[in-house]
Biotite code that builds the C-alpha atoms (Angstrom):
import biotite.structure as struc

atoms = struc.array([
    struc.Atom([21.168, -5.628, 0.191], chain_id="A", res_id=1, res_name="UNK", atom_name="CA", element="C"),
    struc.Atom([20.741, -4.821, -3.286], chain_id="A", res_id=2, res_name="UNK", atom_name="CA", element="C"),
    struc.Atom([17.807, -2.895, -4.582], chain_id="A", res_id=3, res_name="UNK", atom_name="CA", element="C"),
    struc.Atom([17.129, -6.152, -6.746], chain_id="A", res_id=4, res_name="UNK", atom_name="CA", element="C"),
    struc.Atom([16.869, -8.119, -3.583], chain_id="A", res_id=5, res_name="UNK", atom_name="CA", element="C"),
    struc.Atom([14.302, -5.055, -1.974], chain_id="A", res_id=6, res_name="UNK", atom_name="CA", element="C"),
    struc.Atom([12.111, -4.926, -4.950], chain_id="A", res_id=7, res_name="UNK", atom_name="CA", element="C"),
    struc.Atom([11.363, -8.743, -5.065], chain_id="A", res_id=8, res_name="UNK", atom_name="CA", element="C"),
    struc.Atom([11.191, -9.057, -1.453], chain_id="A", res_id=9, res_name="UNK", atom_name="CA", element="C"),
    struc.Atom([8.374, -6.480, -1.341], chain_id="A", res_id=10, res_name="UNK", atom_name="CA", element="C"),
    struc.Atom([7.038, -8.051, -4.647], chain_id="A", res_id=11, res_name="UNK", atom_name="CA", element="C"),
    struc.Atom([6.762, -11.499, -2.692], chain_id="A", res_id=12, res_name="UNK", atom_name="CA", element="C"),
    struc.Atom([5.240, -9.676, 0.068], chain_id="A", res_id=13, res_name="UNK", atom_name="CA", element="C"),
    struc.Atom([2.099, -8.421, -1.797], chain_id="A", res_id=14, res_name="UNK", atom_name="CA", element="C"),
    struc.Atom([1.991, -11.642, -3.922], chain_id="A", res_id=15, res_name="UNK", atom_name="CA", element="C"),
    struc.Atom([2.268, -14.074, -1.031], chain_id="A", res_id=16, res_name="UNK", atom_name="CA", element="C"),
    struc.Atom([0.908, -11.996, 2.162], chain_id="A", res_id=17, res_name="UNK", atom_name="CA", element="C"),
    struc.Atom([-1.316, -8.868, 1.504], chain_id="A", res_id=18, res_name="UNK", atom_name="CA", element="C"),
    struc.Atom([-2.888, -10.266, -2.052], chain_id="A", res_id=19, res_name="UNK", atom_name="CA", element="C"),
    struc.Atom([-4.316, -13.691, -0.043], chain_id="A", res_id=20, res_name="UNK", atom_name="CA", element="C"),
    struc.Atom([-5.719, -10.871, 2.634], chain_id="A", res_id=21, res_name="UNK", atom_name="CA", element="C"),
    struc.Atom([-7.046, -8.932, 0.221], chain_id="A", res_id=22, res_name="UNK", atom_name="CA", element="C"),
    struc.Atom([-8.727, -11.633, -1.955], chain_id="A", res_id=23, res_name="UNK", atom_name="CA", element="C"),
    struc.Atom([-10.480, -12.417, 1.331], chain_id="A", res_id=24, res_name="UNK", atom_name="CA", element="C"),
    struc.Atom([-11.419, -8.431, 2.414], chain_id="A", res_id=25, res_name="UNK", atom_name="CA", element="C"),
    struc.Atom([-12.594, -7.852, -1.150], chain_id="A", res_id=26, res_name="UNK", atom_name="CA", element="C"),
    struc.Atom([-15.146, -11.224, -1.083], chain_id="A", res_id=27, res_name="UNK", atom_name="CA", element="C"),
    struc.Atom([-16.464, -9.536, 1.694], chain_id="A", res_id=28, res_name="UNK", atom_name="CA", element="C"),
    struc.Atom([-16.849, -6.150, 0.201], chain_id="A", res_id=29, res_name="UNK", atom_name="CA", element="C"),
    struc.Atom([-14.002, -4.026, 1.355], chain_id="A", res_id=30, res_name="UNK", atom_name="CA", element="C"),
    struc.Atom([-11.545, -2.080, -0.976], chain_id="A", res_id=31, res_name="UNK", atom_name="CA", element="C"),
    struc.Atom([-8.438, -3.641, -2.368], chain_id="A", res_id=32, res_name="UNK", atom_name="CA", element="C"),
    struc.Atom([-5.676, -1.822, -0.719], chain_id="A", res_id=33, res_name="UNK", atom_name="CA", element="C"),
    struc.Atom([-3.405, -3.436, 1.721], chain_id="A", res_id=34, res_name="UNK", atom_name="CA", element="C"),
    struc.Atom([0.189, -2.958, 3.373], chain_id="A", res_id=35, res_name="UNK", atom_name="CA", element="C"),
    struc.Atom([3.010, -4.862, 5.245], chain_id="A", res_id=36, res_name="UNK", atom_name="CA", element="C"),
    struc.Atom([5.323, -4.296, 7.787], chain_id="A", res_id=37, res_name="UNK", atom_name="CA", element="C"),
    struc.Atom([9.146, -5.534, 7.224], chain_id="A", res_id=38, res_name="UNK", atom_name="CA", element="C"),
    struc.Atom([12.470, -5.506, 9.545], chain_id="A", res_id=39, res_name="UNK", atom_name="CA", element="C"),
    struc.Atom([14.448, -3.465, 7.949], chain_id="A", res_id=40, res_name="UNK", atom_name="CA", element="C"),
    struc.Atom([17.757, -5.866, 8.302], chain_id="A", res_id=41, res_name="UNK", atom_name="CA", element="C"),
    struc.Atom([16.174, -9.002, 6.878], chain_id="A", res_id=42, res_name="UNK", atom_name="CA", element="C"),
    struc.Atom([13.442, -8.307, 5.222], chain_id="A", res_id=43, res_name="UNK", atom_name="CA", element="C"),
    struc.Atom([11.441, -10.299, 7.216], chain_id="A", res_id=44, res_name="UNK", atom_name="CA", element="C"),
    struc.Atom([7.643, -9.387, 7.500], chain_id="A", res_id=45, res_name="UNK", atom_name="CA", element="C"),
    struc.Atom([6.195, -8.196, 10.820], chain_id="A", res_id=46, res_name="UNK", atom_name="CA", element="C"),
    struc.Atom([2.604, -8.338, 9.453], chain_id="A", res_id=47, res_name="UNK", atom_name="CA", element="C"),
    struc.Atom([0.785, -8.088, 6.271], chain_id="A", res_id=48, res_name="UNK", atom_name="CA", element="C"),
    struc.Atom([-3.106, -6.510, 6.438], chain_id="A", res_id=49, res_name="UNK", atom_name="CA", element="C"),
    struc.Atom([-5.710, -5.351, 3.752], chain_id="A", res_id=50, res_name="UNK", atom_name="CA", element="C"),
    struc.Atom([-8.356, -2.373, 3.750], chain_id="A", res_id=51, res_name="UNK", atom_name="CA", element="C"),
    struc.Atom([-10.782, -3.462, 6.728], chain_id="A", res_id=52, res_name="UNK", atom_name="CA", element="C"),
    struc.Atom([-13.655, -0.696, 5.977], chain_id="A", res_id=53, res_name="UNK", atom_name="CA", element="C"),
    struc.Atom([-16.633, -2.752, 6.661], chain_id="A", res_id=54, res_name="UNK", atom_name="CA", element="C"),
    struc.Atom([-15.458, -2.673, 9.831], chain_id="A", res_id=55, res_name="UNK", atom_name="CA", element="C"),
    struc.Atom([-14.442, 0.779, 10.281], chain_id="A", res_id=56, res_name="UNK", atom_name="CA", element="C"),
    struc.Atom([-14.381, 3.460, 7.610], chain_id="A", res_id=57, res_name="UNK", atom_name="CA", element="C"),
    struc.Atom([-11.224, 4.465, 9.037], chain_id="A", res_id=58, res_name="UNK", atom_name="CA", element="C"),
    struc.Atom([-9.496, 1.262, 8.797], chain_id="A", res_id=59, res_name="UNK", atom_name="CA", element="C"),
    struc.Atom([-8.121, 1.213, 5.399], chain_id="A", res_id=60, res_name="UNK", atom_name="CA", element="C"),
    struc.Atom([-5.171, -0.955, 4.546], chain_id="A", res_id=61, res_name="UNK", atom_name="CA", element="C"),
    struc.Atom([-2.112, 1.170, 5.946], chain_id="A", res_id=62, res_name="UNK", atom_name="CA", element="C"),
    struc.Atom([-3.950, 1.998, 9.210], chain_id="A", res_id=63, res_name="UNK", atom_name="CA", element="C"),
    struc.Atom([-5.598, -1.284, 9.172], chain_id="A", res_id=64, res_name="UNK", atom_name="CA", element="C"),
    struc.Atom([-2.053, -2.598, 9.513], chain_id="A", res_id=65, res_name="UNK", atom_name="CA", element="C"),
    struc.Atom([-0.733, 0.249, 12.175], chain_id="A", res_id=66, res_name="UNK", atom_name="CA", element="C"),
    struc.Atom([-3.365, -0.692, 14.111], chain_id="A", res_id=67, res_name="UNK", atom_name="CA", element="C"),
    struc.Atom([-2.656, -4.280, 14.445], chain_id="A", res_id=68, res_name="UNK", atom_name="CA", element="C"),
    struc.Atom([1.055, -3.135, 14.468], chain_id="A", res_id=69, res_name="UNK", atom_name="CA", element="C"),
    struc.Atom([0.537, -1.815, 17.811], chain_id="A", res_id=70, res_name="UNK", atom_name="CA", element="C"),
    struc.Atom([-1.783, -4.300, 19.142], chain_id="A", res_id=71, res_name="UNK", atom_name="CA", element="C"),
    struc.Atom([1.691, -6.242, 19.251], chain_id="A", res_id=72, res_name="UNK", atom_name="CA", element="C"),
    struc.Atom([3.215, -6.607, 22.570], chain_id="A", res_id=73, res_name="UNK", atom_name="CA", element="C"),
    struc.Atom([6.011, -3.953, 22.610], chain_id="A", res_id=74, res_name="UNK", atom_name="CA", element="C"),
    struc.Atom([8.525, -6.647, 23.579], chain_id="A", res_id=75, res_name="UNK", atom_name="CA", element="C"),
    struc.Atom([7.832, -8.598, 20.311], chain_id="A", res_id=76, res_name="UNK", atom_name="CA", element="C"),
    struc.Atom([7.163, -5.162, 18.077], chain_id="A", res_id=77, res_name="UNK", atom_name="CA", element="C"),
    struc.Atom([9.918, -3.328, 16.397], chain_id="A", res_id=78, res_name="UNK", atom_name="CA", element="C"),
    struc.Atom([10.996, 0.085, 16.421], chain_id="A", res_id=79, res_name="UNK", atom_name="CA", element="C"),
    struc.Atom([9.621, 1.573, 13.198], chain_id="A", res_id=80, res_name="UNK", atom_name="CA", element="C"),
    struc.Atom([12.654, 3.223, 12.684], chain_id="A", res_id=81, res_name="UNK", atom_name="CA", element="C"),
    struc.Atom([13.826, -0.565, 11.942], chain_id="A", res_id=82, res_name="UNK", atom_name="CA", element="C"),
    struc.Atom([11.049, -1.412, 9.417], chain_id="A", res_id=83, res_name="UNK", atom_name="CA", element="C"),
    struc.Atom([10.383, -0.792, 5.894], chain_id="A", res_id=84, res_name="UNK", atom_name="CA", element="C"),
    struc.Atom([6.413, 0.194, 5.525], chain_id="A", res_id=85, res_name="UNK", atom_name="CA", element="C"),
    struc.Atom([4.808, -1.641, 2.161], chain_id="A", res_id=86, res_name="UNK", atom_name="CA", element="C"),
    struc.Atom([1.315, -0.165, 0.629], chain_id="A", res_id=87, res_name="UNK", atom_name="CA", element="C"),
    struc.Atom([0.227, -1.834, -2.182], chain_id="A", res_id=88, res_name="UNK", atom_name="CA", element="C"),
    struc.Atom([-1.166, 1.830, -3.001], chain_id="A", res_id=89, res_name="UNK", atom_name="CA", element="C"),
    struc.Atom([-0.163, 5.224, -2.725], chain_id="A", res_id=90, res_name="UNK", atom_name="CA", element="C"),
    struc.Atom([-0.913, 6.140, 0.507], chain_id="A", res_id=91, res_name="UNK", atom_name="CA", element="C"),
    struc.Atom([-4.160, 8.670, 0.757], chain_id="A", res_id=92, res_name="UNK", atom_name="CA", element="C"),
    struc.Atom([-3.984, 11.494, 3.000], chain_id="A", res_id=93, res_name="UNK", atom_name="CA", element="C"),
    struc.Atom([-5.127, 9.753, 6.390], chain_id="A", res_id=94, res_name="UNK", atom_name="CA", element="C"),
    struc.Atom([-2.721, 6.879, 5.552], chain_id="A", res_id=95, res_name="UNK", atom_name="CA", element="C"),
    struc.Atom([-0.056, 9.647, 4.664], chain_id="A", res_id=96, res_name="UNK", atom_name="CA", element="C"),
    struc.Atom([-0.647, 11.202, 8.020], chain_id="A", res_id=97, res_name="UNK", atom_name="CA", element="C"),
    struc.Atom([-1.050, 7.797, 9.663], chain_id="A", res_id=98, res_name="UNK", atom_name="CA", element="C"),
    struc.Atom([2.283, 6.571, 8.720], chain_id="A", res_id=99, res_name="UNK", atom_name="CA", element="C"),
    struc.Atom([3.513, 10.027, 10.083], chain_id="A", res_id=100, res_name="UNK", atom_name="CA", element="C"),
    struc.Atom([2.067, 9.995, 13.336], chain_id="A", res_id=101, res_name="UNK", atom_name="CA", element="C"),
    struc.Atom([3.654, 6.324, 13.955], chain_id="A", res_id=102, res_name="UNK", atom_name="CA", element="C"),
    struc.Atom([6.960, 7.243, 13.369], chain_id="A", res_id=103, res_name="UNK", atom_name="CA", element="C"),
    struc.Atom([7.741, 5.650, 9.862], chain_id="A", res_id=104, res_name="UNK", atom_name="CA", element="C"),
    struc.Atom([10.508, 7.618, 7.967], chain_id="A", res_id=105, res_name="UNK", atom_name="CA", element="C"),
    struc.Atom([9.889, 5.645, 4.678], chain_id="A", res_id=106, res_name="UNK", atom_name="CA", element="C"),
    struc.Atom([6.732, 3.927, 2.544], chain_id="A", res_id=107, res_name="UNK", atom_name="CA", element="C"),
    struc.Atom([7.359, 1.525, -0.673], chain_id="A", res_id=108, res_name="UNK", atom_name="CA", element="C"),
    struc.Atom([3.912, 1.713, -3.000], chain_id="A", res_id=109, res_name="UNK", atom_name="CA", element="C"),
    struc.Atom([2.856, -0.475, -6.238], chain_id="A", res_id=110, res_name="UNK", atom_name="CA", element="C"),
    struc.Atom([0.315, 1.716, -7.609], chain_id="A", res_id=111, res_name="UNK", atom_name="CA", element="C"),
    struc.Atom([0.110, 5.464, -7.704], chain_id="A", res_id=112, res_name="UNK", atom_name="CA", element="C"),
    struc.Atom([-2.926, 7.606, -7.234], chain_id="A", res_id=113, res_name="UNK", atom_name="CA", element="C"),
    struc.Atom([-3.798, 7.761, -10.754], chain_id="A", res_id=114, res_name="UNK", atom_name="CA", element="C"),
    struc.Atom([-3.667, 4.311, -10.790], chain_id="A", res_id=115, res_name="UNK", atom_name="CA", element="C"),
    struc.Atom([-6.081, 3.883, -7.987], chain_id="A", res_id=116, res_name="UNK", atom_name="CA", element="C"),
    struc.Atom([-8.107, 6.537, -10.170], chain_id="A", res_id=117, res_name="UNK", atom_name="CA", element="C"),
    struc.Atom([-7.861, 4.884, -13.235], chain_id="A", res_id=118, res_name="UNK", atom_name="CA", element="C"),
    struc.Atom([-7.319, 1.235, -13.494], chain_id="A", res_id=119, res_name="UNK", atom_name="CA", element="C"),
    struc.Atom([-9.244, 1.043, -9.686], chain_id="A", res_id=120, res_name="UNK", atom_name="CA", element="C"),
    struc.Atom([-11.913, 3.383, -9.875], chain_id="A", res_id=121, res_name="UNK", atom_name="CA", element="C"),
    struc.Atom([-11.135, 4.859, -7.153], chain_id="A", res_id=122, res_name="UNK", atom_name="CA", element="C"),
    struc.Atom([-10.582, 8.873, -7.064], chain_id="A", res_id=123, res_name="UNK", atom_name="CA", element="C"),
    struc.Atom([-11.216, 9.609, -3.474], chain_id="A", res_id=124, res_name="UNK", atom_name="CA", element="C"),
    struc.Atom([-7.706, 10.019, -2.909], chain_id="A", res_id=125, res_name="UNK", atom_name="CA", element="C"),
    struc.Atom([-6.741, 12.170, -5.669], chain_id="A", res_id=126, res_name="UNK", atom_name="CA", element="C"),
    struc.Atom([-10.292, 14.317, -5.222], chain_id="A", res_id=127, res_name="UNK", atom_name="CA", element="C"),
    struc.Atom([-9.470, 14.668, -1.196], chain_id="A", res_id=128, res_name="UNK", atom_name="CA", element="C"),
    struc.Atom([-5.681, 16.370, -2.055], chain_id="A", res_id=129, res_name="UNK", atom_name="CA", element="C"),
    struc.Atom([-7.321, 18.464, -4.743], chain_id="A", res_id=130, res_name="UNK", atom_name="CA", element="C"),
    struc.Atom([-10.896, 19.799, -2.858], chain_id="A", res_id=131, res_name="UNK", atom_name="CA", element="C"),
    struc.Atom([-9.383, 19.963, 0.816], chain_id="A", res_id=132, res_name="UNK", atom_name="CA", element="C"),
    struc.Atom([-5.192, 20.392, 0.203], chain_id="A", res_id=133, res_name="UNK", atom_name="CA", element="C"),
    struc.Atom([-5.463, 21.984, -3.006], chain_id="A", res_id=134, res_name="UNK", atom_name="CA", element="C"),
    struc.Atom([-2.756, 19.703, -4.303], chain_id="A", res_id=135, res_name="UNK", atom_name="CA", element="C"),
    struc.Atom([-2.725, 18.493, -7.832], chain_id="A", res_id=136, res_name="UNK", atom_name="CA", element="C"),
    struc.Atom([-1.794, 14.746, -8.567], chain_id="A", res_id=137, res_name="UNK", atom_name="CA", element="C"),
    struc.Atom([2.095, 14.090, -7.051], chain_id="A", res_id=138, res_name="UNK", atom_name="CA", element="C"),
    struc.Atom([1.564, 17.755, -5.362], chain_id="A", res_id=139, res_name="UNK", atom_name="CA", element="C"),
    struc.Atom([3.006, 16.508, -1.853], chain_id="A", res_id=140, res_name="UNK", atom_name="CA", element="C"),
    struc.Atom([6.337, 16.378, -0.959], chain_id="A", res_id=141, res_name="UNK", atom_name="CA", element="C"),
    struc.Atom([7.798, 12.368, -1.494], chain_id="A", res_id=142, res_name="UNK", atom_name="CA", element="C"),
    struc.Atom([10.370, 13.569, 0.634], chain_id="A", res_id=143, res_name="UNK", atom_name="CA", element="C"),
    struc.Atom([10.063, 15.358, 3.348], chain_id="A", res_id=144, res_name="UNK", atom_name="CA", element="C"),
    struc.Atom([11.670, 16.073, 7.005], chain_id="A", res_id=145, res_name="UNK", atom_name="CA", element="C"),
    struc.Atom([9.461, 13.028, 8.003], chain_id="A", res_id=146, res_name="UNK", atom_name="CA", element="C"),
    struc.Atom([9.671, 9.918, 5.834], chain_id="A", res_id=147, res_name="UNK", atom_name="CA", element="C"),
    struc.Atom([10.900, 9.607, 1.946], chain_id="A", res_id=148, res_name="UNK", atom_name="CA", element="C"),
    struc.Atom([8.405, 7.659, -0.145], chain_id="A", res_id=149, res_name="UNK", atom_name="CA", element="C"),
    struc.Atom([9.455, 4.772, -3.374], chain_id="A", res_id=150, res_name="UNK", atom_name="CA", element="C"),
    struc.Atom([7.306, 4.310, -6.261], chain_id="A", res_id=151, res_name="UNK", atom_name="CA", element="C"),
    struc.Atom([8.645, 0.266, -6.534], chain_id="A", res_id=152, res_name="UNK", atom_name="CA", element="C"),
    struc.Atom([7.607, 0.553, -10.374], chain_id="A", res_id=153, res_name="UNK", atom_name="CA", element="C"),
    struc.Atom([10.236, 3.241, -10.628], chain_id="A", res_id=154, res_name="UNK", atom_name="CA", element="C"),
    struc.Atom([13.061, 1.867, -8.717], chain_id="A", res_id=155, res_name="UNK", atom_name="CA", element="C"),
    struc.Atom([12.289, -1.508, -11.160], chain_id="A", res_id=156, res_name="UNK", atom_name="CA", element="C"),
    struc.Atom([13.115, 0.783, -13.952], chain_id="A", res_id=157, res_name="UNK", atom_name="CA", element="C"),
    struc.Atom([16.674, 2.061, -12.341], chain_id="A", res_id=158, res_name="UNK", atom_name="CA", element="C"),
    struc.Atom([18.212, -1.872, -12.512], chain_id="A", res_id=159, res_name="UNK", atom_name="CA", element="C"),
    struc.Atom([20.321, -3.508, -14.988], chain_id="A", res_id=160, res_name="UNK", atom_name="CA", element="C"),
    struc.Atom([18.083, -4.152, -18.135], chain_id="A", res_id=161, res_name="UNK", atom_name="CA", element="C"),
    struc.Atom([17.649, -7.859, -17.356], chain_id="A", res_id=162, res_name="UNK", atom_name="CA", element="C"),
    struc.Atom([16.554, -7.342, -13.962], chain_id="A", res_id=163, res_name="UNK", atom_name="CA", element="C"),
    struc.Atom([14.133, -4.643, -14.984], chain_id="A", res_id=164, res_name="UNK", atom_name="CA", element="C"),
    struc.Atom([12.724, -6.699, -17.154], chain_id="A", res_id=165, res_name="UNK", atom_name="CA", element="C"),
    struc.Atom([11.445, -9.338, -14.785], chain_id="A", res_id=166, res_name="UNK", atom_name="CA", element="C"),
    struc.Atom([10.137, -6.882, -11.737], chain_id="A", res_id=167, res_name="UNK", atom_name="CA", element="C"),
    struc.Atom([8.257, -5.164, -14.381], chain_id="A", res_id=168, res_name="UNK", atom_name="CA", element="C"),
    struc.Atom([6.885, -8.330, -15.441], chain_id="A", res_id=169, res_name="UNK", atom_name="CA", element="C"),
    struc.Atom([6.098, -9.261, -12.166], chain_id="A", res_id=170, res_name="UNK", atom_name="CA", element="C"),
    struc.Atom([4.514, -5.658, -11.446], chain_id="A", res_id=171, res_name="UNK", atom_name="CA", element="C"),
    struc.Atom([2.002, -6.097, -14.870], chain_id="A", res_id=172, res_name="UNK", atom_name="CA", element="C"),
    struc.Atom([1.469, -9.960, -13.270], chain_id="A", res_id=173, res_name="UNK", atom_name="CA", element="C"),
    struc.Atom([0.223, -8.496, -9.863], chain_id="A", res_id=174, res_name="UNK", atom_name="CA", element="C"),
    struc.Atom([-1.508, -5.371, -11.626], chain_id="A", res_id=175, res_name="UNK", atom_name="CA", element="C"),
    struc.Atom([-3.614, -8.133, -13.801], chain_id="A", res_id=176, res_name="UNK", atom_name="CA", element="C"),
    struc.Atom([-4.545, -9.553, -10.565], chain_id="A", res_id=177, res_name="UNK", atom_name="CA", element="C"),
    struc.Atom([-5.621, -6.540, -8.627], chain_id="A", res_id=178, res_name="UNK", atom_name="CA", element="C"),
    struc.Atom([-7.268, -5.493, -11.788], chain_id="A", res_id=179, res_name="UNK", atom_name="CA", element="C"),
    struc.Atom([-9.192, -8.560, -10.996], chain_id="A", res_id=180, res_name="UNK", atom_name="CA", element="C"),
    struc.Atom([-9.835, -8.188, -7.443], chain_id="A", res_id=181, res_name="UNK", atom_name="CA", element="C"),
    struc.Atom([-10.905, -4.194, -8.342], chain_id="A", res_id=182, res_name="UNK", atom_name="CA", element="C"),
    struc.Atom([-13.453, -5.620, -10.738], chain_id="A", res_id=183, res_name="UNK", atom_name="CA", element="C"),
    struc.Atom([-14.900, -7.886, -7.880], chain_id="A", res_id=184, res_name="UNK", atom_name="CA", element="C"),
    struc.Atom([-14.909, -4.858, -5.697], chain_id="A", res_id=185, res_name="UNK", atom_name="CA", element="C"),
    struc.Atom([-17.143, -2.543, -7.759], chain_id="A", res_id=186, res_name="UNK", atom_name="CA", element="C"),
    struc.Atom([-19.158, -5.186, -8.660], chain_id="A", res_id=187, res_name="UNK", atom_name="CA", element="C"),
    struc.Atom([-20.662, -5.495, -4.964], chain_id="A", res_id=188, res_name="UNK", atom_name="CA", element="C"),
    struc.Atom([-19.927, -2.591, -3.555], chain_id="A", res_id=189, res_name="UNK", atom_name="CA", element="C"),
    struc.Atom([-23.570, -1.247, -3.855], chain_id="A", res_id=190, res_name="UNK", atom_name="CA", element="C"),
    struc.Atom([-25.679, -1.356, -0.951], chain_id="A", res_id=191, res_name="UNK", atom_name="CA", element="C"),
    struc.Atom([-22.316, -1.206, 1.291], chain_id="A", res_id=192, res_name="UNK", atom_name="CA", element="C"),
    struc.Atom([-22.205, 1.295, 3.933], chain_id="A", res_id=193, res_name="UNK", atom_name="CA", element="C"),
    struc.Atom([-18.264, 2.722, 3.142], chain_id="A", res_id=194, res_name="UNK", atom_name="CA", element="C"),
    struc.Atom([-19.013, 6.103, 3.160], chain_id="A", res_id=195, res_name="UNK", atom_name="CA", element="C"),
    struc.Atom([-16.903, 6.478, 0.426], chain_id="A", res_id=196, res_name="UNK", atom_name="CA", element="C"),
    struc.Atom([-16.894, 3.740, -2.226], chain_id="A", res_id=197, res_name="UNK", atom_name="CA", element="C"),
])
């Protein structure tokens, strides 16, 4: 598999599975973060889920989709030491520990923490690792004796020029619509009861 092949496939994912989720989720007044679950051999997708806080302030798109992960039966659900774990965004601290705790030894993300800061408006994440970890933005370890984490953005700038050039297109295509879905999202989200919105 070349990276080419991983970066669209997770690019299709979040156009095709998590962004249709999330559309939904955000019409009803949840966040727009989401995240898929892929077989590691053929890049097929397990399951797709978005940010579910309506529900449960704890259920944001990562665990959202770890907990519907193991509501699988364990005959149908893989190991996740054969899957590839997708968030849309950089995983916060929960989802960070989240992904731990299941077993995951890798996480692909679209949009950093500044992102989610400053094109989402969205700090919590950034504000929890500063006031409770004391880390400054990109303070944790990306790799660590637990999983190693991929900015997709940046492994879309390590291919040949051509093939750069069209993820990264793709990546501003799917930004322009989550910039759209974030507007949505703090347009209603007064009067919600997300603890943190």
């Amino acid at each position: 598999m070349t990276d080419s092949t991983l970066i669209n496939r997770l690019l299709d994912v979040i156009e095709q599975d998590i962004l249709p989720k999330t559309r939904e989720g955000v019409a009803h007044g949840n966040k727009l973060f989401g995240a898929a679950i892929l077989r590691r051999d053929d890049l097929s997708l397990v399951l797709a889920e978005t940010n579910n806080e309506l529900e449960n302030p704890l259920w944001h798109g990562e665990v959202h989709a770890l907990k519907r992960f193991y509501e699988m039966p364990k005959t149908s659900r893989p190991d996740t030491s054969d899957c590839i774990f997708l968030s849309t965004h950089e995983p916060c601290s929960l989802c960070l520990s989240a992904i731990t705790w299941t077993g995951f030894d890798n996480f692909h993300y679209l949009f950093s923490h500044e992102d989610s800061r400053d094109s989402f408006a969205i700090p919590h994440d950034l504000k929890i690792l500063k006031e409770v970890f004391t880390l400054e933005p990109g303070g944790y370890n990306a790799e660590n004796a637990f999983w190693k984490s991929y900015a997709i953005p940046a492994l879309a700038r390590t291919l040949p020029e051509a093939e750069a050039r069209v993820a990264l297109a793709r990546i501003e295509a799917i930004g322009a619509a989550y910039a759209e879905l974030s507007d949505a999202y703090q347009e209603s989200k007064a009067g919600n009861d997300i603890p943190l919105n």
